[in-house]
py3Dmol code that shows the C-alpha trace and the ligand (Angstrom):
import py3Dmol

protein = """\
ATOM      1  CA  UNK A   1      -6.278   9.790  22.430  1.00  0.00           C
ATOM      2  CA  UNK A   2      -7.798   6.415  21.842  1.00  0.00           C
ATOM      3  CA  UNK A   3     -11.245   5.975  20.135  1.00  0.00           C
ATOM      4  CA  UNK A   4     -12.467   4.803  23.429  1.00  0.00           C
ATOM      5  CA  UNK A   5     -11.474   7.645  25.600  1.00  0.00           C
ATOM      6  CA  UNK A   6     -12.946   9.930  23.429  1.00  0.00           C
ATOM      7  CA  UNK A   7     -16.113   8.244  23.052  1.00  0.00           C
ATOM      8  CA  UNK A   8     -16.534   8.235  26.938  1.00  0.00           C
ATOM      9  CA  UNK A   9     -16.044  11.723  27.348  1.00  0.00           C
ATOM     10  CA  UNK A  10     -18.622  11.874  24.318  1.00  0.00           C
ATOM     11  CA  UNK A  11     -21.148   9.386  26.357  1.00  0.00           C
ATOM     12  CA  UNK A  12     -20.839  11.511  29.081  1.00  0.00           C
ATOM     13  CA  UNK A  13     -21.944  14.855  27.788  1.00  0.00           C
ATOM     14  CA  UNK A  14     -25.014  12.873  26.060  1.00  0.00           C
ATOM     15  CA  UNK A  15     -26.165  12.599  29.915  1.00  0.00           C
ATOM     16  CA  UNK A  16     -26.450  16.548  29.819  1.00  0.00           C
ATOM     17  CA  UNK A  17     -28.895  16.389  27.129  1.00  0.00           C
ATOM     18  CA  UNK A  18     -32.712  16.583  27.600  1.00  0.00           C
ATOM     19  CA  UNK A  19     -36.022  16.385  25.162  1.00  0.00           C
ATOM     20  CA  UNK A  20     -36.377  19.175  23.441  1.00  0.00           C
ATOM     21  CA  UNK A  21     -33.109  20.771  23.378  1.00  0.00           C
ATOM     22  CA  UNK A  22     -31.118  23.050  20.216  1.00  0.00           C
ATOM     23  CA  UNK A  23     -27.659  21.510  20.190  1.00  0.00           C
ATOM     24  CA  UNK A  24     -25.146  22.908  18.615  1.00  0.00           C
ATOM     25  CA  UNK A  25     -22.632  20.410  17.406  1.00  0.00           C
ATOM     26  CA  UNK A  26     -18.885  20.256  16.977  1.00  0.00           C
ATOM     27  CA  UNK A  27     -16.354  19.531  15.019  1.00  0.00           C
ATOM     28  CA  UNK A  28     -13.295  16.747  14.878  1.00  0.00           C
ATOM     29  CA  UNK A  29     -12.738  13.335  15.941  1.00  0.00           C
ATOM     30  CA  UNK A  30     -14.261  13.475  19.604  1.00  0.00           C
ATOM     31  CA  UNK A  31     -16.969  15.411  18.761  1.00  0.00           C
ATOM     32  CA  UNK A  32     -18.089  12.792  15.870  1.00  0.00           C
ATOM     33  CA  UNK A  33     -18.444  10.377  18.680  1.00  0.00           C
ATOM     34  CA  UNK A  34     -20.836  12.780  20.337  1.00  0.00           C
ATOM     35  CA  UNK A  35     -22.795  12.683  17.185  1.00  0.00           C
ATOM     36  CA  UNK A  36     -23.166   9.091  16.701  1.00  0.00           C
ATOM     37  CA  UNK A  37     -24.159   8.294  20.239  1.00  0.00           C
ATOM     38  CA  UNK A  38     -26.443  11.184  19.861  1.00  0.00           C
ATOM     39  CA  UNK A  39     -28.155   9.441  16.134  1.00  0.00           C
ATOM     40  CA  UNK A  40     -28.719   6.341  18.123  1.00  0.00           C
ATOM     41  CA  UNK A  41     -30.312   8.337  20.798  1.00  0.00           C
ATOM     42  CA  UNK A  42     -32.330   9.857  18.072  1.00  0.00           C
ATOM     43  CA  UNK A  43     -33.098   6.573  16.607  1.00  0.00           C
ATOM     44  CA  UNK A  44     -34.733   5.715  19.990  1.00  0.00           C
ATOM     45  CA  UNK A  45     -37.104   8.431  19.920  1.00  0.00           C
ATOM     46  CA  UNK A  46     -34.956  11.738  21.466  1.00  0.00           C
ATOM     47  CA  UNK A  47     -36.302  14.919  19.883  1.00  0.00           C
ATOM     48  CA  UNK A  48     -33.477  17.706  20.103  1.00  0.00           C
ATOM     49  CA  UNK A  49     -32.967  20.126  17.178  1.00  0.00           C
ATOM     50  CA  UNK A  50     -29.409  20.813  16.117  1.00  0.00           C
ATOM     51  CA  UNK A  51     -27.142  23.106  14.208  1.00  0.00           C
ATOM     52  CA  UNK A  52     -23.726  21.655  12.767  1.00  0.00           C
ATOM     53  CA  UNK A  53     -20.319  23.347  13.570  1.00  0.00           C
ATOM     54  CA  UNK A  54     -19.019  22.229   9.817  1.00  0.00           C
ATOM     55  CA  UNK A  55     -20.021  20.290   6.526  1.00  0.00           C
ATOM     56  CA  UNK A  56     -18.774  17.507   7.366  1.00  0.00           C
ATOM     57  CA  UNK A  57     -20.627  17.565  11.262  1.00  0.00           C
ATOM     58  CA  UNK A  58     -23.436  18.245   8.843  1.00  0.00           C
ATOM     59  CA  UNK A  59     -23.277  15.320   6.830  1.00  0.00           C
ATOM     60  CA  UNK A  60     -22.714  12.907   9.146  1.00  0.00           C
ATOM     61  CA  UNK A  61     -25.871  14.069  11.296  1.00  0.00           C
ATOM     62  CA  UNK A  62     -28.111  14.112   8.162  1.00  0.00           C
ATOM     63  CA  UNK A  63     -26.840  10.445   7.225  1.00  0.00           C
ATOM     64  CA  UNK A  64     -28.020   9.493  10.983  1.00  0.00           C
ATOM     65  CA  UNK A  65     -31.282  11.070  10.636  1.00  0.00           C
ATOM     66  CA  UNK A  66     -30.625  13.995  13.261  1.00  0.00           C
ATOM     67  CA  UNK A  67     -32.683  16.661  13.006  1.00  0.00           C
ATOM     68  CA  UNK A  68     -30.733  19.889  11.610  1.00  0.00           C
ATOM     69  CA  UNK A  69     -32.144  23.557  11.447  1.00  0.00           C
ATOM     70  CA  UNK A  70     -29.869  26.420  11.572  1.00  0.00           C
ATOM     71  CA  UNK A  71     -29.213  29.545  13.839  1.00  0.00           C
ATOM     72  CA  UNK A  72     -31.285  32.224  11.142  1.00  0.00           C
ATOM     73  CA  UNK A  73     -34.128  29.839  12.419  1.00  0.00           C
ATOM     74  CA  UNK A  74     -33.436  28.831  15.839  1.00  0.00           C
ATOM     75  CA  UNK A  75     -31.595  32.433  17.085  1.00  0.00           C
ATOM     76  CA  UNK A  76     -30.245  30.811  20.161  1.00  0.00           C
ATOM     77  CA  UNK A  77     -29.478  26.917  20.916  1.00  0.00           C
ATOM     78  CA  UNK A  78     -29.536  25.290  24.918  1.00  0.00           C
ATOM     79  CA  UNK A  79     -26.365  23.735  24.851  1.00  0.00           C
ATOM     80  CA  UNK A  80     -22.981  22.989  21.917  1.00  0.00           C
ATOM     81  CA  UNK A  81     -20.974  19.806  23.346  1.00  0.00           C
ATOM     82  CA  UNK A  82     -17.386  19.587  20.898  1.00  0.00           C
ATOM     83  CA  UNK A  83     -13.965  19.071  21.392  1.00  0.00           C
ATOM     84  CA  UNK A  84     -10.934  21.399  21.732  1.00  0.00           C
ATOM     85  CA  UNK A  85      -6.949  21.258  20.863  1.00  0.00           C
ATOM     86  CA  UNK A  86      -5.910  22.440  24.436  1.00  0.00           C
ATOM     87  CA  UNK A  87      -7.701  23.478  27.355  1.00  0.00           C
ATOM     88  CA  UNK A  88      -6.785  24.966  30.680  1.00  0.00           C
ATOM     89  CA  UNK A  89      -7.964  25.189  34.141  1.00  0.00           C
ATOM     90  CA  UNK A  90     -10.177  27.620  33.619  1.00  0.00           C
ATOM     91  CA  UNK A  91     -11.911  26.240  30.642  1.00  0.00           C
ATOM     92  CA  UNK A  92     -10.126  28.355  28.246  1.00  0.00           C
ATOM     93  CA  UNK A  93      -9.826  26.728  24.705  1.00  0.00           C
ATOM     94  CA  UNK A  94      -7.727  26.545  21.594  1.00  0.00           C
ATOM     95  CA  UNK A  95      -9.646  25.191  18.948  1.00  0.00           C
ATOM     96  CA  UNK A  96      -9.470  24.924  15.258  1.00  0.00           C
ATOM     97  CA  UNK A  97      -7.255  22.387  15.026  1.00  0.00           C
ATOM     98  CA  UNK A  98      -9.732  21.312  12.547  1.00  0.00           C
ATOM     99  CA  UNK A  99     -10.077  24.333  10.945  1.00  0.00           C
ATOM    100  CA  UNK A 100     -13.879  25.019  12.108  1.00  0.00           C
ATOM    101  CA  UNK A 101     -13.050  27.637  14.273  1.00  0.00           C
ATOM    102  CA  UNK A 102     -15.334  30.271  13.244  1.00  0.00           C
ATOM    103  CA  UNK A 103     -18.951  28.143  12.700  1.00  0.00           C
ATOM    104  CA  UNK A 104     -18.033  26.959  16.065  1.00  0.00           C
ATOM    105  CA  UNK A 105     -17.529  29.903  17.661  1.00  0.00           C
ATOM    106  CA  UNK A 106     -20.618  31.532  16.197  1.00  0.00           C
ATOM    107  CA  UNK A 107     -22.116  28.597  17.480  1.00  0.00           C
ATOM    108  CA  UNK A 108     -20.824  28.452  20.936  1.00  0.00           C
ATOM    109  CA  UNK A 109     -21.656  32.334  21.564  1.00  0.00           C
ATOM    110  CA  UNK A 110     -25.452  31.542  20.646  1.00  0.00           C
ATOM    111  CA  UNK A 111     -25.154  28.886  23.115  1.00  0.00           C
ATOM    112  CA  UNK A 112     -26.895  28.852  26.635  1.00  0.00           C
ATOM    113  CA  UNK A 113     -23.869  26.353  27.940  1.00  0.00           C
ATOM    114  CA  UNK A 114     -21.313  24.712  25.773  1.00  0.00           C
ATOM    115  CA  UNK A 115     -19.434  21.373  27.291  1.00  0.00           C
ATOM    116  CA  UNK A 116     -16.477  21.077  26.080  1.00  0.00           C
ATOM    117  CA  UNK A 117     -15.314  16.740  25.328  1.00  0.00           C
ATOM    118  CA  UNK A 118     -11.268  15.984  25.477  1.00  0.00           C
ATOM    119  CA  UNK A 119      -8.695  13.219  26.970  1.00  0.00           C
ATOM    120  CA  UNK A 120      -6.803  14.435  29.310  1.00  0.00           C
ATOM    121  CA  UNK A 121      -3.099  14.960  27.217  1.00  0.00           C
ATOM    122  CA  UNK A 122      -5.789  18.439  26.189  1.00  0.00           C
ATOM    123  CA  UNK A 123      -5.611  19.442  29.591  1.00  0.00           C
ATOM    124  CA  UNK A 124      -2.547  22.141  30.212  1.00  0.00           C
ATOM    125  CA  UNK A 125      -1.176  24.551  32.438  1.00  0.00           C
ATOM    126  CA  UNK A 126      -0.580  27.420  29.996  1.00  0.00           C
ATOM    127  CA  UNK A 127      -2.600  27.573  26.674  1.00  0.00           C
ATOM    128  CA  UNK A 128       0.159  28.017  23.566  1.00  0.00           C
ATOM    129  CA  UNK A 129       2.201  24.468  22.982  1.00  0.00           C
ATOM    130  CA  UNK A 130      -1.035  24.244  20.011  1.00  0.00           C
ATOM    131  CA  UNK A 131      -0.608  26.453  17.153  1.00  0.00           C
ATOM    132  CA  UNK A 132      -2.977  28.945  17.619  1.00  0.00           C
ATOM    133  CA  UNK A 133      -5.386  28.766  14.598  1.00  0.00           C
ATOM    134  CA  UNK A 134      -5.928  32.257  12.970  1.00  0.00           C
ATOM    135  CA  UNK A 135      -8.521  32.357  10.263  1.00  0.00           C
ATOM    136  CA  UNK A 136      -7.826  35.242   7.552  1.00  0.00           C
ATOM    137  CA  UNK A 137      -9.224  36.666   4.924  1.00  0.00           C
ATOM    138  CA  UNK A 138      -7.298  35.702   1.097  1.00  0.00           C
ATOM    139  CA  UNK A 139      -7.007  39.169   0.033  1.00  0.00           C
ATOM    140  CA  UNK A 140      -4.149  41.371   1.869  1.00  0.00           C
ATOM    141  CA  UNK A 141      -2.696  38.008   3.002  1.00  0.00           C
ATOM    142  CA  UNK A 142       0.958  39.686   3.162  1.00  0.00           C
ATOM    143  CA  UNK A 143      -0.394  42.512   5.346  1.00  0.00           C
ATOM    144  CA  UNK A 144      -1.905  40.681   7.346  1.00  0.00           C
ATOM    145  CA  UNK A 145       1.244  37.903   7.984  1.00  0.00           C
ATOM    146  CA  UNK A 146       2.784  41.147   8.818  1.00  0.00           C
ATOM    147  CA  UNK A 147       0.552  42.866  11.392  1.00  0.00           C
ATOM    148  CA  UNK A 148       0.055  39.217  12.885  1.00  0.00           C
ATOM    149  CA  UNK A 149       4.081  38.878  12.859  1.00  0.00           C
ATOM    150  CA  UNK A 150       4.144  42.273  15.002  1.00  0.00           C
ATOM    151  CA  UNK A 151       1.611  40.476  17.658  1.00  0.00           C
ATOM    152  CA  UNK A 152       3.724  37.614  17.564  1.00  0.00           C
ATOM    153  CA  UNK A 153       6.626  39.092  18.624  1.00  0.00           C
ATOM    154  CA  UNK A 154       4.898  41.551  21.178  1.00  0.00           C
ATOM    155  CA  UNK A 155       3.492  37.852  23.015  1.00  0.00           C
ATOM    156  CA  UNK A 156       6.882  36.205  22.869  1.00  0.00           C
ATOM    157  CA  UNK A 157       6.230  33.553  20.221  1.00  0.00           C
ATOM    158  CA  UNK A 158       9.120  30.837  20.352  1.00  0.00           C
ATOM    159  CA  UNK A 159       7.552  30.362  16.442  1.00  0.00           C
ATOM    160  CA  UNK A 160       6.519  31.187  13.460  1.00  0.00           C
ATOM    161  CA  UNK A 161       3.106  31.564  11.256  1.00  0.00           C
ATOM    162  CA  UNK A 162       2.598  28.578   9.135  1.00  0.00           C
ATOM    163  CA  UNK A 163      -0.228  29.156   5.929  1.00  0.00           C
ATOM    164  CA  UNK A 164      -2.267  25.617   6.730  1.00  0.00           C
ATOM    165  CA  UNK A 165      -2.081  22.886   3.412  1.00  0.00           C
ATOM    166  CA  UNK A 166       0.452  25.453   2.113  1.00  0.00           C
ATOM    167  CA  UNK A 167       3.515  23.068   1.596  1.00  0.00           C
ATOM    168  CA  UNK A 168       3.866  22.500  -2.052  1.00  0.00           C
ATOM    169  CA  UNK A 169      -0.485  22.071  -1.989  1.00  0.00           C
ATOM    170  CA  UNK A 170      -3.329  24.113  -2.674  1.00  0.00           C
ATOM    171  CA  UNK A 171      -3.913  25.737   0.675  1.00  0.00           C
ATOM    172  CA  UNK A 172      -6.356  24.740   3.497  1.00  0.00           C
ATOM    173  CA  UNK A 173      -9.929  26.380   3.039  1.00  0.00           C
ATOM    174  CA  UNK A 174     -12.474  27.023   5.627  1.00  0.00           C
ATOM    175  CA  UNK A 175     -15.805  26.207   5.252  1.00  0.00           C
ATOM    176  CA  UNK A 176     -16.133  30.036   4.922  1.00  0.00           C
ATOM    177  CA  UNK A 177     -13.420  30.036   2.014  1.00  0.00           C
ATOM    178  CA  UNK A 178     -10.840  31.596   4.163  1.00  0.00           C
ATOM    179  CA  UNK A 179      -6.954  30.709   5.101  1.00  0.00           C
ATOM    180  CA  UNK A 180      -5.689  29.442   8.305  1.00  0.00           C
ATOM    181  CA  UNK A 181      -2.477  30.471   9.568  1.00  0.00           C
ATOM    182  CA  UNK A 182      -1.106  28.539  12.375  1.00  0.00           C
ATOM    183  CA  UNK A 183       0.430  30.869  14.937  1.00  0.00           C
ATOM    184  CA  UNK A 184       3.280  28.902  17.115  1.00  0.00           C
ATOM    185  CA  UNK A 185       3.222  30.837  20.821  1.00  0.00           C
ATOM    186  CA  UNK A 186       4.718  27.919  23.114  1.00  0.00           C
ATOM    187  CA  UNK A 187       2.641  30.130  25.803  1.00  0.00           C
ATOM    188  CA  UNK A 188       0.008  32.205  25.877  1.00  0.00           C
ATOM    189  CA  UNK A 189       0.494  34.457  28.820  1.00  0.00           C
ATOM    190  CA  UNK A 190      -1.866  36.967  27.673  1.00  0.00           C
ATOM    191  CA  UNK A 191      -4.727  35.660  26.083  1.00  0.00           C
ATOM    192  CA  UNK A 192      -7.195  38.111  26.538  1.00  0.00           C
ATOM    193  CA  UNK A 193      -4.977  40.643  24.999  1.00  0.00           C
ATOM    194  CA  UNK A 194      -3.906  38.996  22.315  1.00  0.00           C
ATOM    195  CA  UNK A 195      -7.520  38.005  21.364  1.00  0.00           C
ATOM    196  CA  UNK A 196      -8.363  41.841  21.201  1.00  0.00           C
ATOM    197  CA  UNK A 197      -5.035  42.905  19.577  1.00  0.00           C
ATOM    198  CA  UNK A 198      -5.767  39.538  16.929  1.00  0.00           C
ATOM    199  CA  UNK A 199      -9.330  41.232  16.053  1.00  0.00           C
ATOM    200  CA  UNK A 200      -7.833  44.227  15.404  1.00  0.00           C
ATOM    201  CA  UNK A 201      -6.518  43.257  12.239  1.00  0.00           C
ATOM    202  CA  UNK A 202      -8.246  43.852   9.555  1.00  0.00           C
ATOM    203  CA  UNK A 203      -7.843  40.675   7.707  1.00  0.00           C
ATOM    204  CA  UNK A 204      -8.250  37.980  10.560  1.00  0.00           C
ATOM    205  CA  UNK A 205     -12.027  36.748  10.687  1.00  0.00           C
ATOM    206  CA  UNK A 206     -11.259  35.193  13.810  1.00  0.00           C
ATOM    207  CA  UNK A 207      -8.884  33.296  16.090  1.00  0.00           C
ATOM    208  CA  UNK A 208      -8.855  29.752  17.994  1.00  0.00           C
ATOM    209  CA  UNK A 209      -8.683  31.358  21.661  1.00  0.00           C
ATOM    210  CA  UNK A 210     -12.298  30.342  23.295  1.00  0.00           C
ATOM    211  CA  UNK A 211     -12.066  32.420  26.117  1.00  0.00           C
ATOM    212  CA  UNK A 212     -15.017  32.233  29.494  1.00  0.00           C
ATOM    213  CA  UNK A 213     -17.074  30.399  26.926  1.00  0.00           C
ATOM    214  CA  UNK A 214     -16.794  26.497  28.133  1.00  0.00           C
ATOM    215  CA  UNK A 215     -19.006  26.163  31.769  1.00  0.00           C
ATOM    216  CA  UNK A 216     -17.864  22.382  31.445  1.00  0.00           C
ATOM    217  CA  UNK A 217     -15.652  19.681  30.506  1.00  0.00           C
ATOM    218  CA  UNK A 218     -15.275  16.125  30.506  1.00  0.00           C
ATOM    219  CA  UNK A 219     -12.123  14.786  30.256  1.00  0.00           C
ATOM    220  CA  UNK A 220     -11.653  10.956  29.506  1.00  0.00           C
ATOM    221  CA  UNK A 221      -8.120   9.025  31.180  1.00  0.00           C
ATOM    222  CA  UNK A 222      -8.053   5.678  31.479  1.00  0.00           C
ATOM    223  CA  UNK A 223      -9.100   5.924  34.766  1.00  0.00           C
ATOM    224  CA  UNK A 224     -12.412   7.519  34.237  1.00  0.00           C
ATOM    225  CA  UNK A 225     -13.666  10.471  33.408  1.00  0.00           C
ATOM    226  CA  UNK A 226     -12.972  13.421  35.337  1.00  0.00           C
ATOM    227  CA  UNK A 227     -15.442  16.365  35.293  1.00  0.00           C
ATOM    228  CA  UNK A 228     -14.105  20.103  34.811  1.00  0.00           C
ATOM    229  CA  UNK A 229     -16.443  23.394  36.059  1.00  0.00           C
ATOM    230  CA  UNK A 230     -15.812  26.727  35.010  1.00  0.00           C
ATOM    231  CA  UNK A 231     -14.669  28.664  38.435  1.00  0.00           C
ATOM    232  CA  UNK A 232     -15.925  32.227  37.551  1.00  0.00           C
TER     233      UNK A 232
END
"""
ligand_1 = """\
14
5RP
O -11.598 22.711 17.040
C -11.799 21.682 16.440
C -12.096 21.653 15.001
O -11.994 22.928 14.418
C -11.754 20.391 17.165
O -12.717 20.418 18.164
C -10.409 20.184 17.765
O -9.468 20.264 16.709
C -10.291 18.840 18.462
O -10.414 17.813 17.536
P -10.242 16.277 17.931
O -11.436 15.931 18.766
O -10.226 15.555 16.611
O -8.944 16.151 18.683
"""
view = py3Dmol.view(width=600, height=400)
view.addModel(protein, "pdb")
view.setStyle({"model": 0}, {"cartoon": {"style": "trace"}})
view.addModel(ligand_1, "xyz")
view.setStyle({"model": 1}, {"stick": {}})
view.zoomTo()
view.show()
């Protein structure tokens, strides 16, 4: 997606934000923009309180002067605005394509609302075509590939699990010092289920599916941007 469709969809969820409110914010490209537009904002005299999704969300809201507290302080926050890998018609998300997964599920879940920012190539039918992001704990990283390998094949993968920053590298890290394996479904058919039977393993901290968290989103074309409720 072009830097301008994503900053659209970012200028648009900064109209859902009022004096006074705990953001949480996201991770990735989109939800960057979101952050900038949001320093200027700040610059021009918006008080809001917000809690990062990542380092790096982190550092670029303390280099723009946002105000940043945490949930141990704040508990619960109004609204998170970040982006997603895929998203469906029911506001169901994969996320983690930048490997924040978990801070930004913690952060959705303390969430009021959370508005979810995307172009619309995000937008699709069944979620799966995105490697699922599964974040795992380093020890019993063999047992786990295996369990996960036994879910896998119960959901009809058409792939494999991929260790993230594995090929000939160090691997990837979370900002939680975990692994990420990348699942490859094609389709999800299931994803309830296979959310459950993915926290039942042991070693998986958690898993990219965002399920009946997003109430919005606002997805940028270059025709404008259209707006997306949750239905249930
Ligand atoms: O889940 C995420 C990071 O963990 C991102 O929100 C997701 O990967 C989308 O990123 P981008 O806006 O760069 O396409």
């Amino acid at each position: 997606m072009s830097d301008t469709l994503k900053r659209e969809a970012a200028a648009k969820a900064l109209e859902d934000v009022r004096p006074g409110m705990r953001l949480g914010l996201g991770t990735g490209s989109t939800a960057w923009h979101f952050v900038d537009l949001l320093g200027a904002r700040v610059r021009e005299g918006l008080e809001v309180i917000c809690v990062p999704t990542s380092e790096a969300t982190d550092r670029q809201a303390r280099d723009l002067s946002i105000p940043i507290s945490d949930l141990d302080t704040l508990g619960a926050l109004d609204l998170t605005v970040d982006g997603a890998d895929e998203l469906d018609s029911a506001l169901n998300l994969i996320k983690g394509g930048g490997g924040a997964l978990l801070r930004e599920k913690i952060v959705a879940a303390a969430s009021a609302s959370m508005i979810v920012i995307a172009d619309s190539s995000k937008v699709v039918e069944t979620l799966g075509r995105f490697p699922l992001p599964i974040e795992v704990n380093r020890f019993g990283l063999g047992a786990t590939r295996h369990a996960l390998d036994g879910v896998l094949k119960k959901h009809g993968a058409e792939g494999e699990i991929r260790l993230r920053g594995a090929d000939g590298r160090e691997p990837f890290l979370t900002d939680g010092g975990h692994l990420i394996l990348d699942a490859f479904f094609g389709r999800i058919s299931q994803p309830e289920a296979l959310s459950r039977e993915l926290l039942d393993i042991p070693g998986v901290v958690q898993h990219g599916l965002f399920l009946g968290m997003c109430s919005k989103a606002y997805v940028a074309a270059p025709d404008g941007v259209r707006t997306l409720l949750k239905t249930n």
